[in-house]
C-alpha positions as CSV (number, residue, x, y, z in Angstrom):
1,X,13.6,9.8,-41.5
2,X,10.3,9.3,-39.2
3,X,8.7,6.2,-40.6
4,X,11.4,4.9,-42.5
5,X,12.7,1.6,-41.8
6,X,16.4,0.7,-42.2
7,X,18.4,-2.4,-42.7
8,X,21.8,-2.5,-39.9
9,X,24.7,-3.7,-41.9
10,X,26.6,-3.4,-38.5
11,X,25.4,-4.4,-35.6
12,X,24.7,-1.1,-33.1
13,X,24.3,0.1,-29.6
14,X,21.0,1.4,-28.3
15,X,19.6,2.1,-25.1
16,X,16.4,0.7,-23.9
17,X,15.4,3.5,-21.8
18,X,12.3,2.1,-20.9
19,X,13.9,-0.4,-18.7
20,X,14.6,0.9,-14.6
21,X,17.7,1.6,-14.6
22,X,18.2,2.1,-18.5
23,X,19.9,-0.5,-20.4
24,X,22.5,-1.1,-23.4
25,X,21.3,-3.4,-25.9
26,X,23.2,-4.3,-28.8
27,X,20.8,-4.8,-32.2
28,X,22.2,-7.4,-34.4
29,X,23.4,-6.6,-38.3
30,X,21.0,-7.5,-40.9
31,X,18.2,-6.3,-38.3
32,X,15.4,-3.9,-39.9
33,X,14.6,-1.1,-37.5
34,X,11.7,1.6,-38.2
35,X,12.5,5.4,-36.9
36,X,9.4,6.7,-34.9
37,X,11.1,9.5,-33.8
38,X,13.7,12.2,-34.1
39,X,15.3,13.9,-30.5
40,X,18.0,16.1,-29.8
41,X,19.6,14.7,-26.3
42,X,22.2,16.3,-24.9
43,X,23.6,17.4,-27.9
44,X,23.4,14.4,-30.1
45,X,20.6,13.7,-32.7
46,X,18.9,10.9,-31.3
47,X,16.2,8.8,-32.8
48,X,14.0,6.1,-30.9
49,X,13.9,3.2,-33.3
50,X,11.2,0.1,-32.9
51,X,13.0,-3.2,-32.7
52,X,12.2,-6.7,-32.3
53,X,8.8,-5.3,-30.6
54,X,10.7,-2.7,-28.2
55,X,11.2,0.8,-28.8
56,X,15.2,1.9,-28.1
57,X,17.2,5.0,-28.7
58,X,20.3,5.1,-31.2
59,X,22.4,8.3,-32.4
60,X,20.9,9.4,-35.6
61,X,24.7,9.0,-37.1
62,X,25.0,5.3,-36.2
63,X,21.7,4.7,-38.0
64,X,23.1,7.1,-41.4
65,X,26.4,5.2,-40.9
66,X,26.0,1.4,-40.7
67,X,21.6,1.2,-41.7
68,X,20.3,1.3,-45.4
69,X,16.8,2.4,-46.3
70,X,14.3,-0.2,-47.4
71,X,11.1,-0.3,-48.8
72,X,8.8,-2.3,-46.8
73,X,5.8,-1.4,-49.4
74,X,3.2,-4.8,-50.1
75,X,1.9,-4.7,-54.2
76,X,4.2,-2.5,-55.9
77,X,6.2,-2.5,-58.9
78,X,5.4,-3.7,-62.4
């Protein structure tokens, strides 16, 4: 899942936990996100996921349940 990026077909809540005090953000459907990193927070998967230049925490299973994997690769195919 690390470096994958995933389209949201559903828009989802994330934390910006980089803000003081911590805030909910909502990131739009049809937003790509790229996983940089895989948690385990009190008791949930979590994964902090770059967005629109930020880097915010989302459960792992919002992610499996409303995102799609895409392939950002430049100069492949036939």
């Amino acid at each position: 899942m690390v470096g994958n990026s995933y389209r949201l077909r559903q828009s989802t809540s994330a934390v910006n936990e980089r803000a003081n005090p911590p805030q909910l953000v909502t990131i739009p459907d049809e937003v790509i996100v790229t996983v940089l990193k895989q948690s385990r927070k009190n008791g949930h998967d979590m994964l902090i996921v770059e967005w629109s230049h930020s880097q915010v925490s989302i459960f792992a299973v919002d992610l499996e349940q409303r995102g799609e994997l895409v392939d950002l690769a430049i100069g492949t195919g036939a």
